[in-house]
C-alpha positions in Angstrom: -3.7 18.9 -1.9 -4.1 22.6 -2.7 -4.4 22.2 -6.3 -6.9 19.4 -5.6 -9.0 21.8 -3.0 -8.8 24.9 -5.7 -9.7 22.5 -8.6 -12.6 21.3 -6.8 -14.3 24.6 -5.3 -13.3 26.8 -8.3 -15.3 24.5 -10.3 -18.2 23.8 -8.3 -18.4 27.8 -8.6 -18.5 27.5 -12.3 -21.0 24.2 -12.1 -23.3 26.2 -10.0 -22.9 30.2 -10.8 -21.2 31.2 -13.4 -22.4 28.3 -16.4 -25.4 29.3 -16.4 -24.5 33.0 -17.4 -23.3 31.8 -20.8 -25.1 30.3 -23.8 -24.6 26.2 -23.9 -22.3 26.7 -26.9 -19.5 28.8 -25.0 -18.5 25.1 -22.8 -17.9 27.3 -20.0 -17.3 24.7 -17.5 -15.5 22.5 -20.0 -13.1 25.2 -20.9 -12.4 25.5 -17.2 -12.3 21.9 -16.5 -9.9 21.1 -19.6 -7.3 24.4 -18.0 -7.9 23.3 -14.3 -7.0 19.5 -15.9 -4.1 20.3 -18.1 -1.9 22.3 -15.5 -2.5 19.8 -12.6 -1.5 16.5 -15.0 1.7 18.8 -16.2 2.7 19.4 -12.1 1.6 15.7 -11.7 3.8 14.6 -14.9 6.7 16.9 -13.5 6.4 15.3 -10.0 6.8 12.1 -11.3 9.8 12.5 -13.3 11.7 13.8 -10.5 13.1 11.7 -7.7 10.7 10.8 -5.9 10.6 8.8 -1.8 9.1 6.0 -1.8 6.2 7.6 -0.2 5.7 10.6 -2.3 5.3 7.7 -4.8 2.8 5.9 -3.1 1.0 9.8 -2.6 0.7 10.4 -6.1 -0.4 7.2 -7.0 -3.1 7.4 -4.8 -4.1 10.8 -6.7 -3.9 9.1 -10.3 -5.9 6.0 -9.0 -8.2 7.2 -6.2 -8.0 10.8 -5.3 -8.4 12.7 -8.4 -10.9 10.2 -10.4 -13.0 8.9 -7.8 -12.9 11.9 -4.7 -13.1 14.8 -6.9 -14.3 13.5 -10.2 -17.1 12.1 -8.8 -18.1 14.5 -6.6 -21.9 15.0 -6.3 -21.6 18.6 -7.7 -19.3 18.7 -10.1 -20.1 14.7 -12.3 -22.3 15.4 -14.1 -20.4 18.5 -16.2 -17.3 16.4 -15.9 -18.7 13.3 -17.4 -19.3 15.3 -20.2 -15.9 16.8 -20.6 -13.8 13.3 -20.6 -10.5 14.6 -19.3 -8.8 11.8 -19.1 -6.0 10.5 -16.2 -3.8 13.0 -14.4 -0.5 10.9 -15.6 0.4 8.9 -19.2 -0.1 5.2 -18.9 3.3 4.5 -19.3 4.6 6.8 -16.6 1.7 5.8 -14.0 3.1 2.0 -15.1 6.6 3.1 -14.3 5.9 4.6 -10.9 3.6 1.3 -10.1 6.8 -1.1 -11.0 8.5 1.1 -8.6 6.6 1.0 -6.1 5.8 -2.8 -6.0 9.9 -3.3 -6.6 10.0 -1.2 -2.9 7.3 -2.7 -1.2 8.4 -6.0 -1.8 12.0 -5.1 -0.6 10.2 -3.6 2.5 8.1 -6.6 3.0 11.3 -9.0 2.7 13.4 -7.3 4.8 11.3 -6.7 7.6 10.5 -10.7 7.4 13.9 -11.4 7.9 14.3 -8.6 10.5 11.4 -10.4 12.6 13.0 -14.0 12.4 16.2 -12.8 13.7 14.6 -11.4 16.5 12.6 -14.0 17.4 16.0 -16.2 16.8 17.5 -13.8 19.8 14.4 -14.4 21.6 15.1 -18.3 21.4 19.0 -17.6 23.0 17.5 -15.8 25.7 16.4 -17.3 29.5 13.2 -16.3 29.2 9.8 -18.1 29.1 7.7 -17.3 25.7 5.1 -15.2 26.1 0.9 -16.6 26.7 -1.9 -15.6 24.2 -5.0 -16.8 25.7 -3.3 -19.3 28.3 -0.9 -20.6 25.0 2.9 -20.3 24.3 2.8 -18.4 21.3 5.3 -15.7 20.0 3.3 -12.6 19.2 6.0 -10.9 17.0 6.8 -14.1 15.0 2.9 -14.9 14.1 0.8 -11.6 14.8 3.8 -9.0 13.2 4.4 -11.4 10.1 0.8 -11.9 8.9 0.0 -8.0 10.0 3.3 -7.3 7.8 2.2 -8.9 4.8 -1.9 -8.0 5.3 -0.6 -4.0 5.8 1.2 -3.9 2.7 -1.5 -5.6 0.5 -4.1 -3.8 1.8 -2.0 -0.4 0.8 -1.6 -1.6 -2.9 -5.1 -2.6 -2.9 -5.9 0.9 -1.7 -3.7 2.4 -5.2 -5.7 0.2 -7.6 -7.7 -3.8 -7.5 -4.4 -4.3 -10.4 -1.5 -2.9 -8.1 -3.3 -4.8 -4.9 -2.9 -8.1 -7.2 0.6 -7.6 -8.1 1.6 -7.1 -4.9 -0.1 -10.2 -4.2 1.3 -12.6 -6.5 5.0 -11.5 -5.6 4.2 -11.5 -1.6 3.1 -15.0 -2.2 6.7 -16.0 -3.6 8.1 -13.9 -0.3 6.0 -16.2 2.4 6.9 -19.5 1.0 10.4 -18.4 1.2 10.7 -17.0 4.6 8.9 -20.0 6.2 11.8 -22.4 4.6 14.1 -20.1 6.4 11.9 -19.8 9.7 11.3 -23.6 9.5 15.4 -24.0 9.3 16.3 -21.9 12.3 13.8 -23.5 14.2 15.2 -27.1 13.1 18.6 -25.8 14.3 17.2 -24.8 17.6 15.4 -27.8 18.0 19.3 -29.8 17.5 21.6 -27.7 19.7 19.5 -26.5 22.5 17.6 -29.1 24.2 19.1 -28.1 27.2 17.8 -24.8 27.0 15.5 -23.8 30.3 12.7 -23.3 28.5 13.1 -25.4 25.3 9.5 -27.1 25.5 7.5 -23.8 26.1 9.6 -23.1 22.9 8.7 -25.6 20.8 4.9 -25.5 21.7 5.1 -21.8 21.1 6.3 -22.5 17.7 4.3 -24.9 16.9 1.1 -22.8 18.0 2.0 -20.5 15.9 1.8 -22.9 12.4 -2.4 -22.6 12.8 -1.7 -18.5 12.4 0.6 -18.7 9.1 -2.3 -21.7 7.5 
């Protein structure tokens, strides 16, 4: 964040003040540009191939993607001298690819887990002597359908937030993810349905299930 702030006022000094001091063939700004560019990629490229959180990933992802081309790059003072100058992305294709992979790889670990997390809670909540709770007058269990789809909408909307490519990856391996949690969802509930019909509040329980089918549709 620093680097990005001194990047981006040093240079809309030199767009505004100090170009104009020079002839046109001294590329003022473009000589500063290029240096600004060149040591903030190398800090990027060193950042990267150190070990990285998952979240200092997603960080400086969102700098190669979105930050640095689009916020600064773009910036109504400074592009048009940096159209001109071409300077390219702050990380090699190949390492920004490797840092994508694995980040989808974690997400989609995160995703799973946290799936599977929710159904055993809601299988707890099943055990229990409790009534299921009403959303607009209706059983319906609020972490089962609500925390699932908000789960799976969260995460796609972050990779989407990276890069259109990284939002569609994510995607396409979330939509092998549902499928898979509503077999097991669909068993447990099959199971319930067999050994506890003499549970207090079984029918409240299987309307509240069955409510919440219109939500994952």
């Amino acid at each position: 964040l620093h680097m990005g702030k001194t990047m981006k006022e040093d240079l809309t000094v030199v767009a505004k003040y100090i170009n104009k001091l020079y002839p046109p063939e001294f590329n003022v700004f473009s000589t500063y540009a290029e240096l600004y560019h060149n040591y903030f990629a190398s800090q990027a490229k060193k950042n990267a191939e150190s070990h990285l959180e998952d979240k200092d990933i997603y960080l400086l992802l969102s700098w190669v993607h979105n930050f640095y081309p689009k916020d600064m790059r773009k910036d109504h003072a400074l592009a048009m001298e940096l159209d001109k100058v071409k300077l390219g992305s702050l990380l090699p294709s190949s390492l920004s690819k490797e840092l994508e992979n694995k980040y989808l790889d974690s997400e989609e670990v995160t995703v799973k887990n946290s799936l599977s997390r929710c159904l055993d809670k809601e299988i707890q909540r099943w055990k229990e002597d409790k009534e299921p709770e009403k959303l607009n007058g209706h059983f319906q269990s609020e972490l089962l359908g609500i925390f699932v789809i908000q789960s799976i909408y969260s995460s796609q909307k972050r990779a989407e937030d990276i890069s259109k490519a990284v939002g569609e990856e994510l995607s396409r391996r979330l939509l092998k993810e549902l499928p898979a949690f509503l077999r097991s969802y669909r068993d447990a509930f099959e199971d319930f349905k067999e050994k506890s019909k003499k549970h207090t509040y079984y029918k409240p329980i299987l309307i509240a299930n069955i409510n919440n089918c219109c939500n994952f549709r």
